[in-house]
C-alpha positions as CSV (number, residue, x, y, z in Angstrom):
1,X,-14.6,58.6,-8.4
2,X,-12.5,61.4,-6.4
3,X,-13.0,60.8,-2.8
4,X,-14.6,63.4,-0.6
5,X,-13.2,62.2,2.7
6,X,-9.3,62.8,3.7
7,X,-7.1,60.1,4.7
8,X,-5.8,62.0,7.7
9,X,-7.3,63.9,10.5
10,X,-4.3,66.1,10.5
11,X,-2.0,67.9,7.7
12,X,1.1,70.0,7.5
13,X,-0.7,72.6,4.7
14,X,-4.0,72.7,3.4
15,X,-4.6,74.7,0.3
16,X,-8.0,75.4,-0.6
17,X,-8.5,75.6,-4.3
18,X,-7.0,72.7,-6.7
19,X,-7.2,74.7,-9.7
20,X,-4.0,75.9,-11.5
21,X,-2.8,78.5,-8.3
22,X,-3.6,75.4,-5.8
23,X,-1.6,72.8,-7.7
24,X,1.2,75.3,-8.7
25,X,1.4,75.4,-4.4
26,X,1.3,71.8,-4.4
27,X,3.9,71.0,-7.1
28,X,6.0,73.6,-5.8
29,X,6.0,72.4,-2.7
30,X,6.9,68.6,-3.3
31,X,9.6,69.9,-5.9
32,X,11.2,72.3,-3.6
33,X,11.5,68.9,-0.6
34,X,8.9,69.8,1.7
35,X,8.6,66.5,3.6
36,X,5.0,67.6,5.3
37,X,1.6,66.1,4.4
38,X,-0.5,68.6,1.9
39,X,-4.0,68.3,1.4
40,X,-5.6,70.1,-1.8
41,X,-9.4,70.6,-1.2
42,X,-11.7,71.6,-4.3
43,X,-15.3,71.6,-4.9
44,X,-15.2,70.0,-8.2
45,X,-12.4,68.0,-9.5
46,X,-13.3,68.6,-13.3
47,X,-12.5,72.1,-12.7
48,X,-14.9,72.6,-15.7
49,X,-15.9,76.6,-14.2
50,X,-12.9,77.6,-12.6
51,X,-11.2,80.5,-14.4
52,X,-8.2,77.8,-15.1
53,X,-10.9,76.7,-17.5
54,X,-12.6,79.2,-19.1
55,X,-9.6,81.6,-19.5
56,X,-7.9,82.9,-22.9
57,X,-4.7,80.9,-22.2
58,X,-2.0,83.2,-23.5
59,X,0.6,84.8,-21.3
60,X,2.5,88.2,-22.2
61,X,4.9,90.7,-21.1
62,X,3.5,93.7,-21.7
63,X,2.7,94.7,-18.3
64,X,2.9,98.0,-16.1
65,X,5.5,97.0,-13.6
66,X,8.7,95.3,-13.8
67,X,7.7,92.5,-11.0
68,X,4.8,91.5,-13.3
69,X,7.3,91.5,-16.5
70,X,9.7,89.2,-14.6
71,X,6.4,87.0,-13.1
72,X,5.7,86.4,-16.6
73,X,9.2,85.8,-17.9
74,X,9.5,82.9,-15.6
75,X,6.2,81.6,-16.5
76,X,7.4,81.6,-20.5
77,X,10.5,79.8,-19.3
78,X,8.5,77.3,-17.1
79,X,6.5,76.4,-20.0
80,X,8.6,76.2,-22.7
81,X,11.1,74.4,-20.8
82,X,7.9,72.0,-18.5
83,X,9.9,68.7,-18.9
84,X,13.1,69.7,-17.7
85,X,11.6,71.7,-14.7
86,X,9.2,67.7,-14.2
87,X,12.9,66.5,-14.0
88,X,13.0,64.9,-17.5
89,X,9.6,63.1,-17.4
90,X,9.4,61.3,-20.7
91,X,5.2,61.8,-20.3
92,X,5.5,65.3,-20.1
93,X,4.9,67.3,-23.3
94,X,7.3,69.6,-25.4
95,X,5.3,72.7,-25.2
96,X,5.5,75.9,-26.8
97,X,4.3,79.4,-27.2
98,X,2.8,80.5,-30.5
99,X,4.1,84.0,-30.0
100,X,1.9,86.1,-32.4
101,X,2.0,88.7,-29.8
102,X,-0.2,91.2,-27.7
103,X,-1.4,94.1,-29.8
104,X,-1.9,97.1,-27.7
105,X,-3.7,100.1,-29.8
106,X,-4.3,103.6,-28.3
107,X,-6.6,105.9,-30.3
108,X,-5.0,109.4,-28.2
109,X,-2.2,110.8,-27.2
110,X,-2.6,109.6,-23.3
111,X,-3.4,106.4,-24.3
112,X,-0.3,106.5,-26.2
113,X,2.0,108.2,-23.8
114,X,0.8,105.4,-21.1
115,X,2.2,102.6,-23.9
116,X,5.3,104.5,-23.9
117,X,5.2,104.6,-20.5
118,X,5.1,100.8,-20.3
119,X,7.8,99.7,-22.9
120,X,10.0,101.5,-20.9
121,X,9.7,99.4,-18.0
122,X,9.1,96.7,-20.3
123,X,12.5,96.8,-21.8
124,X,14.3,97.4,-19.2
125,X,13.5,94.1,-17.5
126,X,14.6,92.4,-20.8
127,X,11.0,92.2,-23.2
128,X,11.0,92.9,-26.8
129,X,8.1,95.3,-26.6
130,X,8.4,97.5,-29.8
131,X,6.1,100.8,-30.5
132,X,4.6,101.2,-34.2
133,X,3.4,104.2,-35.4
134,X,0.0,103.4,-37.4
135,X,2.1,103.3,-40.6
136,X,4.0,100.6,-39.2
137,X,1.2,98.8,-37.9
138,X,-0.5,98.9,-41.3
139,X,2.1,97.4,-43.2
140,X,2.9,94.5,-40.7
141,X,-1.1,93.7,-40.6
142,X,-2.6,95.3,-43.5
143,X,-6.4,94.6,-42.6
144,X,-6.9,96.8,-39.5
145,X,-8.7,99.7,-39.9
146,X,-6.9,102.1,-37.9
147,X,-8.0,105.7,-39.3
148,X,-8.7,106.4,-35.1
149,X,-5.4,104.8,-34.1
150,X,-2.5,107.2,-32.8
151,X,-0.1,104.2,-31.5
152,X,0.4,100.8,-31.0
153,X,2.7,98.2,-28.6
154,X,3.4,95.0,-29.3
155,X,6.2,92.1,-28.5
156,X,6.6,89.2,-30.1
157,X,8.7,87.0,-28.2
158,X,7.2,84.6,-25.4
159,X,3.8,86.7,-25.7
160,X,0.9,84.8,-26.7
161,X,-1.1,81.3,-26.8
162,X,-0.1,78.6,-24.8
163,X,-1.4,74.9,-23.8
164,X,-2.5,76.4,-20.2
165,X,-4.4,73.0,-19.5
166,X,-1.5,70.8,-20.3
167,X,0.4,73.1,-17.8
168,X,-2.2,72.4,-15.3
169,X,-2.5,68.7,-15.8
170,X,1.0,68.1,-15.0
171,X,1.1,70.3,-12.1
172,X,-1.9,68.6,-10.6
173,X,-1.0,64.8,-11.9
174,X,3.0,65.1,-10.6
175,X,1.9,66.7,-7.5
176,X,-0.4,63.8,-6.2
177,X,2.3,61.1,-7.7
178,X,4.3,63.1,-5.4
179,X,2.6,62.6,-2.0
180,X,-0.1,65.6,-2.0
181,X,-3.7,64.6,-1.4
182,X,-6.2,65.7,-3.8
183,X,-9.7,65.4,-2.4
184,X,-13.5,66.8,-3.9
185,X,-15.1,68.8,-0.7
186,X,-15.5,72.0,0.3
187,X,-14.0,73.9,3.3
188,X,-17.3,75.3,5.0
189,X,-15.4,76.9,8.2
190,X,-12.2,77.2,10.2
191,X,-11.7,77.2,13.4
192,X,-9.0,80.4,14.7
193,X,-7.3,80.9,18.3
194,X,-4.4,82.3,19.0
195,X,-3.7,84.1,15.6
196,X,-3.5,80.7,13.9
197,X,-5.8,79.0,12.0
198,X,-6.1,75.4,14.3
199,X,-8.0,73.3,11.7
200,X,-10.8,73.7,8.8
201,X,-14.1,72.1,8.9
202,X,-15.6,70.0,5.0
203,X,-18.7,69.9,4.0
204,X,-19.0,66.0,5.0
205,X,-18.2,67.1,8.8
206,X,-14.6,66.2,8.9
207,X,-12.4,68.4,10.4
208,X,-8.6,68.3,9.6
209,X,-6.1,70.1,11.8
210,X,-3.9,72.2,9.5
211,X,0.4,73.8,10.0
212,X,-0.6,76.4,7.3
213,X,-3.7,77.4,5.4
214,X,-3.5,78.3,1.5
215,X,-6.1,80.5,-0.2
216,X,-5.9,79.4,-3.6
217,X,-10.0,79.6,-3.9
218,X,-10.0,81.9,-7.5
219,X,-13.6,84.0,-7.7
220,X,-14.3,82.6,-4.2
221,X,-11.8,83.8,-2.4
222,X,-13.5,86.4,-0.3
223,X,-15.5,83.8,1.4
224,X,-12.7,81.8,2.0
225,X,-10.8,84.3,3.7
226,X,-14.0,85.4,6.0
227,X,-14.1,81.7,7.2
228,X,-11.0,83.2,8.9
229,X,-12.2,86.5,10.0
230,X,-10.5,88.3,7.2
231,X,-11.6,91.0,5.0
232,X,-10.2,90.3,1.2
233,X,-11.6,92.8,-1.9
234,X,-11.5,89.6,-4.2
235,X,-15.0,89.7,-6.3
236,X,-15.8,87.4,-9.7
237,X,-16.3,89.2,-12.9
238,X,-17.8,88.0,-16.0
239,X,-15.8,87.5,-19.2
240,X,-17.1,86.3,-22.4
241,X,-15.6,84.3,-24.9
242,X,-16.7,84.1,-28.4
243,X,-15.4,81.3,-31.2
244,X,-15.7,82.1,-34.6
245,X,-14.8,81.6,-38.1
246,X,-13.6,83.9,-40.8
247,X,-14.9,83.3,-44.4
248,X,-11.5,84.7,-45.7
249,X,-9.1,83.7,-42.8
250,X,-5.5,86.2,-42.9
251,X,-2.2,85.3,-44.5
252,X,-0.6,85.6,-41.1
253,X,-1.6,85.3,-37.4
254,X,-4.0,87.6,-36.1
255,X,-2.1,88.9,-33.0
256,X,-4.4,89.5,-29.5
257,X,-5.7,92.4,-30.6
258,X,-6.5,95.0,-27.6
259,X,-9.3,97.4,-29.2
260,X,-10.0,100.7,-27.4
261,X,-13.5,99.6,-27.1
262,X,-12.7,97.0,-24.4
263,X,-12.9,93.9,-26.9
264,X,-10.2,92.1,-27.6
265,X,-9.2,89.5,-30.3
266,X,-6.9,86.6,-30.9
267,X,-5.7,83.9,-33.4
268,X,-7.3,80.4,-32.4
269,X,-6.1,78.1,-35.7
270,X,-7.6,76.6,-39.0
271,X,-9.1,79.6,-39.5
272,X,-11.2,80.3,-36.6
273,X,-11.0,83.3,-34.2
274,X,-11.4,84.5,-30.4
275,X,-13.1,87.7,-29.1
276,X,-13.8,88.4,-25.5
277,X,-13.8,91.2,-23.3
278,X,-16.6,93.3,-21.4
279,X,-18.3,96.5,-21.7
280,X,-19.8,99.6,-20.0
281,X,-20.8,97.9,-16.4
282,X,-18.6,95.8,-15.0
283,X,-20.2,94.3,-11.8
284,X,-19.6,91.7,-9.7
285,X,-21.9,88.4,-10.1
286,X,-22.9,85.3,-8.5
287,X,-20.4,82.8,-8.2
288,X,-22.7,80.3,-10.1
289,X,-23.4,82.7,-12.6
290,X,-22.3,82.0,-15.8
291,X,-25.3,83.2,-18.2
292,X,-24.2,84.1,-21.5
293,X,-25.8,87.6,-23.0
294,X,-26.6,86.1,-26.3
295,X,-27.3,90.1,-27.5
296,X,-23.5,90.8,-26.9
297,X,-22.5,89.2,-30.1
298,X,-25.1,90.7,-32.3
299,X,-25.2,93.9,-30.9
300,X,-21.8,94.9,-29.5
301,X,-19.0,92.4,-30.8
302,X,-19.7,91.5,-34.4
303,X,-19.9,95.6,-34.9
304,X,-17.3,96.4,-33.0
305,X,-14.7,93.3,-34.6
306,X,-15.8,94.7,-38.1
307,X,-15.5,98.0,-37.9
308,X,-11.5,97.1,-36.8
309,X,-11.1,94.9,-39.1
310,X,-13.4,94.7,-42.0
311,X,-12.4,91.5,-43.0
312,X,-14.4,90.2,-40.4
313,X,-17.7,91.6,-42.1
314,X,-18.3,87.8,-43.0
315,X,-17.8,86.0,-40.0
316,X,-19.9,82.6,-38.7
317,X,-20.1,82.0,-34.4
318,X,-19.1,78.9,-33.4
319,X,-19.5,78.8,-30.3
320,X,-19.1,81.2,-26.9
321,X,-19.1,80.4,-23.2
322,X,-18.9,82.8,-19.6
323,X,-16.0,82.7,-17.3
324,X,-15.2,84.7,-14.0
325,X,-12.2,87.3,-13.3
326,X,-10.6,87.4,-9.3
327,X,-11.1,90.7,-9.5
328,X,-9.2,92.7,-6.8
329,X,-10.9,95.8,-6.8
330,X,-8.3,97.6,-5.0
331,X,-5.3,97.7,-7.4
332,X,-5.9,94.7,-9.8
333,X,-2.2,92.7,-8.5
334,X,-2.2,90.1,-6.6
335,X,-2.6,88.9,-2.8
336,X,0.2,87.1,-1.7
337,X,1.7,85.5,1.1
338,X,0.3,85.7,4.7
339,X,-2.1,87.3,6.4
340,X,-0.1,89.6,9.1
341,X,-2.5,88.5,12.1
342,X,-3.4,84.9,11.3
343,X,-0.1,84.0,10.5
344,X,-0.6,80.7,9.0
345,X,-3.4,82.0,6.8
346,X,-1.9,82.6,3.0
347,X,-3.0,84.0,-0.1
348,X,-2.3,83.6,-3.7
349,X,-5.5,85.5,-4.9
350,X,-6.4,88.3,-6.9
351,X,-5.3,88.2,-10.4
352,X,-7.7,90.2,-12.2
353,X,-7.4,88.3,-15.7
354,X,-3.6,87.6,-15.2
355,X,-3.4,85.0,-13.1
356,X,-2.7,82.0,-15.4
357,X,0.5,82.9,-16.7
358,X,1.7,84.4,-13.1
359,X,0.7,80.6,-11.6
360,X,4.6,79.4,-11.7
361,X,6.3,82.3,-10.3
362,X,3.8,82.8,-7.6
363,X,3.4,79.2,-6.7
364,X,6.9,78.7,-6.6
365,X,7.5,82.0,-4.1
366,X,4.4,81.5,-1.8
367,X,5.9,77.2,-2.0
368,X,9.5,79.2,-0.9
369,X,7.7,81.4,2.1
370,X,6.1,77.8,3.3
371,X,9.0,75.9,3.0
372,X,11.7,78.7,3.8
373,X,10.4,81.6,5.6
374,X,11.5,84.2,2.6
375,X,11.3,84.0,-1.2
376,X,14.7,82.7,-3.1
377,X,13.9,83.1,-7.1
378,X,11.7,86.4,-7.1
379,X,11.1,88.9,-4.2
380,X,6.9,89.2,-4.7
381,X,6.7,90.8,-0.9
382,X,5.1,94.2,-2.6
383,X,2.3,91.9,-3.0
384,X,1.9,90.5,0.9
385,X,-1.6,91.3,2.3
386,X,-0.4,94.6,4.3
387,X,0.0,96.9,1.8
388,X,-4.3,96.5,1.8
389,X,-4.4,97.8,5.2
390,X,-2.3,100.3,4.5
391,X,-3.4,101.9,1.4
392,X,-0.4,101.4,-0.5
393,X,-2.0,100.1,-3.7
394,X,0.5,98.0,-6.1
395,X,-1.5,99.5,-9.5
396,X,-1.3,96.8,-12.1
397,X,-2.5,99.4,-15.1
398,X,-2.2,96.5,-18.2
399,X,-5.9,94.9,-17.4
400,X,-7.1,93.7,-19.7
């Protein structure tokens, strides 16, 4: 049973939030040789509702800016390459990426001019992204129905499914073989002075004097930055997820589809397919909410995944569940680094849907910050907390 009590009354860096961002910290941290004491706090060690969890587990490179292309280029290398980075662990797993690619369609010309838009900046920072006229799109995947379809982006190289949970296993296991402290509490307070965040109160009473504070708290992280006095526009979102099979399964894999509508949908294997997506409102919930609209499927996704493709006229649910976006409502990028007033106080928050395949890159830089004092791999300073007071959003358009 995971212990709720810390060995020490005292710790270099406490990151609250064990899920993938919190153990990327961790790993990070221990592989880079930071000789400090790290305690990782989290509510629930199954991490069964975390969006870790409950996420679509595929990365791409078709994003809006060229920091988020390179954040995602190092997360295709650090999973395709996991044992050699877990210096040659025999345990670790060969993984891959099943790159059937993102499928970006636009059904007008703005739509379209924004793909364009992004392949450019795409390219340049070394992606594959190609643009297909419907024509082309048709004859590479024959059983979309694209009569409303003007464009289409898509890259097939290092852009799609991934084992996201074997990447988090190993991050978590080799990070507490390494020294960091894994414990199930909660953080219910901190206590601040001097623009530094002295120590952090659990839920059993104990409280643990802290070097450095992480924020690696996912949906929660709002509340976990006002246990510090500071304001953070970090709000969970609902996403579904639907499981289903095909009576007459393609010749080829389905890539993830991005519909117009808002829907989107994926290969899964043997036959079976993922939908998920949102639609109309999008607000934010309660952070224990996590009831499925059984109407969705009947009403809105079936419909909608027929009309696209009209294969899927015969289709059979196998199962669905609900899972939560970070949403940062003021430009959809990430929070990084720390907070310019309560200096020790860091973030890794905000992902919006993207954080998952950004956990290497951003776990190694905000590992360099505590170990270094600046980044070494990858400048991600446009990301640092100030550009929120200043009103200089970082727009992250590719949300999906």
């Amino acid at each position: 049973m995971a212990s709720a009590t810390p060995q020490r009354d005292s710790y270099d860096v406490v990151i609250v939030g064990g899920a993938i961002m919190g153990s990327a910290v961790a790993w990070f941290l221990t592989d880079l040789g930071f000789d400090g004491r790290i305690l990782v706090v989290d509510r629930d060690l199954s991490f069964e509702r975390t969006a870790t969890a409950t996420s679509t587990s595929c990365i791409r490179q078709q994003f809006s800016t060229e920091l988020n292309v390179r954040i995602s280029q190092f997360g295709a290398d650090f999973i395709t390459n996991l044992r050699g980075f877990m210096g040659g662990d025999t345990r670790v797993p060969h993984l891959g990426i099943r790159s059937f690619g993102y499928l970006y369609l636009a059904d007008n010309d703005a739509f379209a001019a924004d793909l364009r838009a992004r392949a450019a900046v795409q390219v340049e920072a070394g992606a594959e992204t190609r643009l297909l006229t419907p024509a082309q799109i048709a004859q590479a995947y024959p059983f979309y129905a694209l009569h409303d379809i003007v464009s289409g982006s898509i890259n097939t190289r290092n852009e799609g499914y991934f084992d996201s949970m074997a990447v988090f296993e190993w991050l978590r296991r080799q990070a507490r073989e390494r020294g960091g402290e894994f414990i199930e509490s909660e953080v219910v307070g901190m206590q601040v002075s001097g623009g530094r965040v002295r120590s952090v109160t659990l839920a059993s009473g104990d409280r643990v004097a802290c070097g450095q504070v992480v924020n690696a708290s996912g949906p929660r992280a709002a509340p976990t930055a006002a246990m510090a006095g500071l304001a953070l526009p970090v709000e969970p979102r609902k996403r579904y997820s639907w499981i289903f099979k095909a009576a007459q399964p393609f010749d080829r894999d389905l890539p993830l589809t991005i519909d117009p509508s808002g829907l989107h949908v994926r290969e899964n294997g043997g036959g079976t397919y993922q939908a998920g997506g949102h639609f109309d409102d999008d607000p934010a919930v309660g952070f224990d909410d996590f009831e499925m609209d059984h109407s969705l499927w009947e009403d809105r996704v079936w419909p909608l995944l027929a009309a696209r493709i009209p294969q899927f006229e015969s289709i059979r649910l196998t199962h669905d569940w609900v899972g939560h976006y970070e949403m940062n409502t003021f430009d959809h990028n990430a929070v990084l680094g720390p907070h310019p007033e309560v200096e020790n106080f860091h973030f890794i928050n905000g992902f919006s849907g993207h954080g998952l395949q950004q956990a290497p890159a951003m776990g190694r830089g905000l590992a360099e910050l505590l170990c270094f004092g600046d980044y070494r791999a990858l400048d991600l300073s446009e990301f640092h907390y100030a550009r929120l007071l200043h009103g200089a959003a970082q727009v992250e358009k590719a949300v999906i």
